[in-house]
N, C-alpha and C positions, 0 to 999 in steps of 0.2 A: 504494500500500500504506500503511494509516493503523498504528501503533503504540499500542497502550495498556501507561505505565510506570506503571500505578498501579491501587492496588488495584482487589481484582475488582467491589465495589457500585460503584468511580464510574466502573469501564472499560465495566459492563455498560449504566447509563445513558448514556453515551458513544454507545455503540452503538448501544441502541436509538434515541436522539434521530435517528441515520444511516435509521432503520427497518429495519437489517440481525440483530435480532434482540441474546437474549442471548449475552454471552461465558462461555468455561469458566468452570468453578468454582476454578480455580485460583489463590488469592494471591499476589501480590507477584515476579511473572513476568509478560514481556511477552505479549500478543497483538497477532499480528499477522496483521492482517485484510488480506483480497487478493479483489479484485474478478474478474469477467470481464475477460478482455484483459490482467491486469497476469500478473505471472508467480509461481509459484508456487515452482517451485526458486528465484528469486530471495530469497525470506522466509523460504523454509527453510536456505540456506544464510547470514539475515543471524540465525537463531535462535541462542540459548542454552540449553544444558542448563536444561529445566523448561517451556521457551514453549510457546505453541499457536501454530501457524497456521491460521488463522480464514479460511475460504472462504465467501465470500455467496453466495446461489442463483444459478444458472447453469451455463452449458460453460464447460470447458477444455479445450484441445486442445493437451496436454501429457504429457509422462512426467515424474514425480518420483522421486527418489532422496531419501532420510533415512540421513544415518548419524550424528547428535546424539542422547548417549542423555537421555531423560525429555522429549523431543519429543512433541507431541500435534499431529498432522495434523485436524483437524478441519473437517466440511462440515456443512450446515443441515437435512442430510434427502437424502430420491432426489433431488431437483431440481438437488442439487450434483452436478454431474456431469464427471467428465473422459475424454477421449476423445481416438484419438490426432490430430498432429498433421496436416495435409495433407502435408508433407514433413517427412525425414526431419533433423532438426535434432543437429549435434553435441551432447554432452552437457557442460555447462560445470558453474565448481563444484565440488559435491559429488559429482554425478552424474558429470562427470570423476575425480574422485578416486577412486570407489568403483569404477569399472571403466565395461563398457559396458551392464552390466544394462537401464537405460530406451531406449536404443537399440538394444537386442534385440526390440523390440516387449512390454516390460511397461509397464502403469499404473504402480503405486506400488511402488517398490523399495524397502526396510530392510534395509540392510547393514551388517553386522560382517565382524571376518577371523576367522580363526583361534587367532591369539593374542589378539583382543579382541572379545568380541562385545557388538553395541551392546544397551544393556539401556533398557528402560522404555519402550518406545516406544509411543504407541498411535494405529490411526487407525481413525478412525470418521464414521458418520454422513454418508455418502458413496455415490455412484456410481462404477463404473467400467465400462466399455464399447465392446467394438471392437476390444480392443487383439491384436496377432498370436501372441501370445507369451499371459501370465498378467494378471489382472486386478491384483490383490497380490504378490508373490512377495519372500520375507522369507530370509535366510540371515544364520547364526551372529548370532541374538538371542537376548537373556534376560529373561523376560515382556514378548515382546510383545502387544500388545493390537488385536486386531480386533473391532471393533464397531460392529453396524447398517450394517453396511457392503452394496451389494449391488453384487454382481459380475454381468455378463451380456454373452454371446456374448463371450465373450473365446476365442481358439484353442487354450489349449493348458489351463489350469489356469484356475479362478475366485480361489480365495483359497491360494496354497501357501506352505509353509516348510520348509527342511532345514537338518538342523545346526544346532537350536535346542534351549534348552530354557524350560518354563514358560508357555509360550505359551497366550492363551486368546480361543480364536473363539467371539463368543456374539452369538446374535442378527441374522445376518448372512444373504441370501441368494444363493444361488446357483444362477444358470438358465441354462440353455443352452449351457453350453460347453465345449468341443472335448473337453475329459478329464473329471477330476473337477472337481468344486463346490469340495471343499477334499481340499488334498492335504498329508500331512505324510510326512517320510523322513528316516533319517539323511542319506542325500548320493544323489543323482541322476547322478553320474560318475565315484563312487571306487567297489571292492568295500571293503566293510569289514562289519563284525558289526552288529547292531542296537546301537543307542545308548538312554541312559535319558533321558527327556524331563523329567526332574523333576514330573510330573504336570501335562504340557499339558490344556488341556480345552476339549473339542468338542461346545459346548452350545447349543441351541432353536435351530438354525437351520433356517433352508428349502431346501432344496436338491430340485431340478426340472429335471428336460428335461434333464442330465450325460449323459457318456457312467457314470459314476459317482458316487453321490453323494457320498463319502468314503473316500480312500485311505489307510490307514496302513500304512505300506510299511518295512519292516526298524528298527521302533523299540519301546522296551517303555517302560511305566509311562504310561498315557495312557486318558482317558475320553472316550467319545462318549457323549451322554448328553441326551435329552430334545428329539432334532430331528425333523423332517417331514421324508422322502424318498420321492418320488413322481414317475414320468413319466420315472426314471434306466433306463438299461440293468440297471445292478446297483445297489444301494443302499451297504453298506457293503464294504471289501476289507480286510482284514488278512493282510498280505503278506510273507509271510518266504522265506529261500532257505538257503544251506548253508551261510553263514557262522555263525562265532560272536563274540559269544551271540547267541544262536538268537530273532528275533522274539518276543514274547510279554507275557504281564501286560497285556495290556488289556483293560480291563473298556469294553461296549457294552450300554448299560440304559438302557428305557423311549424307546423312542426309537418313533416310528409309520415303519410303511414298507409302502407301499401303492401296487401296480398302478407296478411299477416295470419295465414293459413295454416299451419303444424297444427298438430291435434296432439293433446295432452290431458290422462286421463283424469276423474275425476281424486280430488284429497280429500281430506279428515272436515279440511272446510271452505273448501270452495269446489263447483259442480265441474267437469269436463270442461275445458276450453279450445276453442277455435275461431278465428275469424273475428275475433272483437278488437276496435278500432282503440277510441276511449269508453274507459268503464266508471262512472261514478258511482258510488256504493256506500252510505251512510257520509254523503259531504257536505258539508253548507258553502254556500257564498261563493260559488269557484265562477272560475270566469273559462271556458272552452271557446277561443275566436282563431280566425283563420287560418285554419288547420286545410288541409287538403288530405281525405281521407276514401280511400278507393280500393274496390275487390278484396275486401276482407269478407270471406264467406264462411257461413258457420252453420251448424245445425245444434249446439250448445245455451242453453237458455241467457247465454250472455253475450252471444253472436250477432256483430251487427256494428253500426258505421260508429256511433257514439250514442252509449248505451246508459240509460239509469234505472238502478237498482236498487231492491233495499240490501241492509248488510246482511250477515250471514247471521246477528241477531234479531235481521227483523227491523233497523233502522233507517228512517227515512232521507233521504235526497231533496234540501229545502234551497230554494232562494239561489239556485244557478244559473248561471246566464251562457247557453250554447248561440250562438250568433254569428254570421260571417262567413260558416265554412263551407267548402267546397266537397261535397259528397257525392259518389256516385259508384255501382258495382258492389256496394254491398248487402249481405244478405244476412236475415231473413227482411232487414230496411235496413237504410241509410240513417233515419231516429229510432229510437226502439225506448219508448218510456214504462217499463211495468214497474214503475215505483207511483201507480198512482194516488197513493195516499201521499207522497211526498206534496209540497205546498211552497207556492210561487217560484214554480220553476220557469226558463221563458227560452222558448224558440225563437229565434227569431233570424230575415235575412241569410239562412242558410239558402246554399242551389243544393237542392237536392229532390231525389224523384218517389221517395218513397217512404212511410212512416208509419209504426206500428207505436198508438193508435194512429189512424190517418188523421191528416189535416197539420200534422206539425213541419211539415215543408215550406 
């Protein structure tokens, strides 16, 4: 593992004279650079609030933990890739400290607790692959940062985070794995009410082959916004249940979502999915505007252009505003409202040709 203590024009020449490329753009904070075979939680746990760690093209057959905040995980493009170990190796370190996360079978952990959550973190520019568990999986941070990053076939989640706020995915892909591409939630093991995310944002990324391409699940104040989802079971979920406060305020715009057809069977708590566009499901207040949404075909009670439901307890879908979008090709409609006990819900200015009940075109 090499160190640069010195500014970023003569770390970057440094570097490149290695032919390992330029270094961040960050002044007067160390980089430090990590080969194949050297070890990665080693440099992360030798960082200081502000470092990067700098991975040059190649495997890694590791899990890493980060809990230093203003830490920049950094790789060279897809080629940087980590993947898990052949055997299952204790967690030392930081990765010790922060619990057993990467030994759950995740890639890259970012951990805060409860009374502190680690802030500034960003990782980017990277592969992740294989792993049993989640590609990313980030708890109690504050803007974290994911970028360019791509997740694939990883088993349970591509890019997730809970218990966070500020958080922003941009640019990032996510294919083929086990759940969603990216999954956000207040907490995945407590019941508690939807949480305010400080305006996380879920932007231009790609997301393909998911059992879903985007979960937002019991949180308010949050943007999807400008990504490709295509080839998912279901494209977006917005997900509430009977706590309070009640799911809601998120705005989903401009986003393309196309031929999101895989079939996946039914779970413990949610029915079969296929061909569902957007899913609103126990939300309030969201805002669904010009989205362009086409050939999602389903035969799944949740199939269809942009979809509102009750939750899987039975809660209702109030006070959303679907407006603007361009619909067409999908089935069994293009609107599909069976949340009708829900209350001031509004169509409105969509192009589209068909609506279960009719008249919401």
């Amino acid at each position: 593992m090499k160190k640069c203590h010195i500014a970023y024009l003569a770390c970057t020449a440094a570097l490149l004279g290695t032919g390992l490329g330029a270094a961040p753009t960050v002044a007067g904070h160390t980089v430090h650079l990590v080969k194949p075979g050297e070890s990665i939680q080693k440099a992360v746990d030798a960082a200081e609030p502000g470092d990067t760690v700098l991975l040059a093209l190649g495997v890694y057959h590791e899990s890493v933990t980060l809990s230093t905040p203003g830490l920049t995980l950094r790789g060279m493009g897809r080629r940087t890739v980590l993947e898990p170990a052949a055997g299952a190796a204790k967690p030392t370190g930081a990765a010790k400290a922060a619990g057993a996360c990467a030994a759950d079978g995740n890639g890259i952990c970012v951990v805060g607790t409860k009374d502190h959550r680690v802030e500034d973190v960003t990782v980017t520019a990277l592969t992740v692959s294989g792993f049993t568990k989640n590609g990313v999986y980030a708890t109690a941070t504050d803007h974290l940062t994911v970028r360019n990053v791509t997740a694939v076939k990883n088993g349970v989640w591509g890019i997730a985070q809970e218990g966070s706020v500020r958080g922003v995915f941009r640019g990032n892909t996510a294919q083929d794995n086990g759940d969603a591409g990216l999954f956000l939630a207040n907490s995945v093991k407590e019941e508690q009410g939807a949480t305010d995310t400080d305006g996380t944002v879920v932007e231009r990324n790609r997301l393909e082959g998911n059992r879903i391409g985007v979960t937002v699940r019991r949180l308010r104040n949050l943007t999807v916004a400008h990504n490709h989802m295509t080839g998912n079971c279901a494209a977006v979920f917005v997900v509430g249940d009977e706590n309070k406060p009640k799911a809601g305020l998120v705005t989903v715009r401009e986003n393309r979502i196309v031929r999101n057809n895989k079939s996946c069977p039914k779970t413990a708590r949610l029915d079969a999915l296929q061909g569902s566009g957007i899913v609103l499901t126990g939300a309030e207040d969201s805002l669904i505007t010009r989205n362009v949404i086409e050939d999602n075909v389903g035969k799944s009670p949740l199939s269809g252009g942009i979809v509102l439901f009750k939750s899987f307890v039975g809660t209702t879908s109030d006070r959303n505003r679907i407006s603007d979008n361009e619909l067409s090709g999908n089935s069994p409609a293009d609107l599909v409202n069976t949340d009708t006990a829900g209350k001031g819900n509004v169509f409105e200015g969509n192009s589209c040709r068909a609506s279960q009940p009719a008249g919401l075109c």
